[in-house]
C-alpha positions, 0 to 999 in steps of 0.5 A, a space after each residue: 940378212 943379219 941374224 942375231 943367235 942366242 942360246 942357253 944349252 945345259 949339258 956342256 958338251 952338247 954346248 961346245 958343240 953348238 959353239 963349233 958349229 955357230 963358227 961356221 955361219 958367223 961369229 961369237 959376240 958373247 958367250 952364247 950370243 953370234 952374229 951371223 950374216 946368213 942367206 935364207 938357204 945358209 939359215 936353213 942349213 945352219 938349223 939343220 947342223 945344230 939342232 942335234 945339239 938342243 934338247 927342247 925339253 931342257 935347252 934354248 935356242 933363239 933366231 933373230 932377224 934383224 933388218 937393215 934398219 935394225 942393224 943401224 940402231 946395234 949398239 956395242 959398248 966393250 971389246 967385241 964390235 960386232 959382225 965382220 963380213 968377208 969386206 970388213 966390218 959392218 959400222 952401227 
């Protein structure tokens, strides 16, 4: 399943951390937006790698879902293109 990963983190250590670590599930489309191609157990374990590094007081973090329907109607316009999977990439 494809997951779309969104964050807004304060302290800019903890931020390049979480950065590094997003690296490992999928890949950087934005500043502090990934795509990551994720089973439910890489999910799972994804949330337990980062969440070290939010501060739920001060910082965001936001998981999306998106569906196979969803994912046909991505629209990218500029330089990045989108999730690349280990047999190229995904066409939108």
């Amino acid at each position: 399943m494809l997951y779309l990963i969104s964050y807004d983190v304060v302290d800019d250590t903890n931020r390049t951390k979480l950065a590094k670590k997003l690296l490992n599930y999928g890949q950087r489309v934005q500043y502090s937006v990934f795509e990551c191609q994720l089973t439910n157990e890489k999910l799972a374990q994804m949330k337990k790698d980062i969440i070290e590094y939010i501060d739920i007081e001060k910082d965001s973090l936001r998981v999306y879902k998106l569906c196979h329907k969803c994912c046909k109607k991505i629209e990218s316009i500029g330089i990045k293109k989108g999730y690349e999977s280990e047999n190229g990439p995904i066409i939108v």
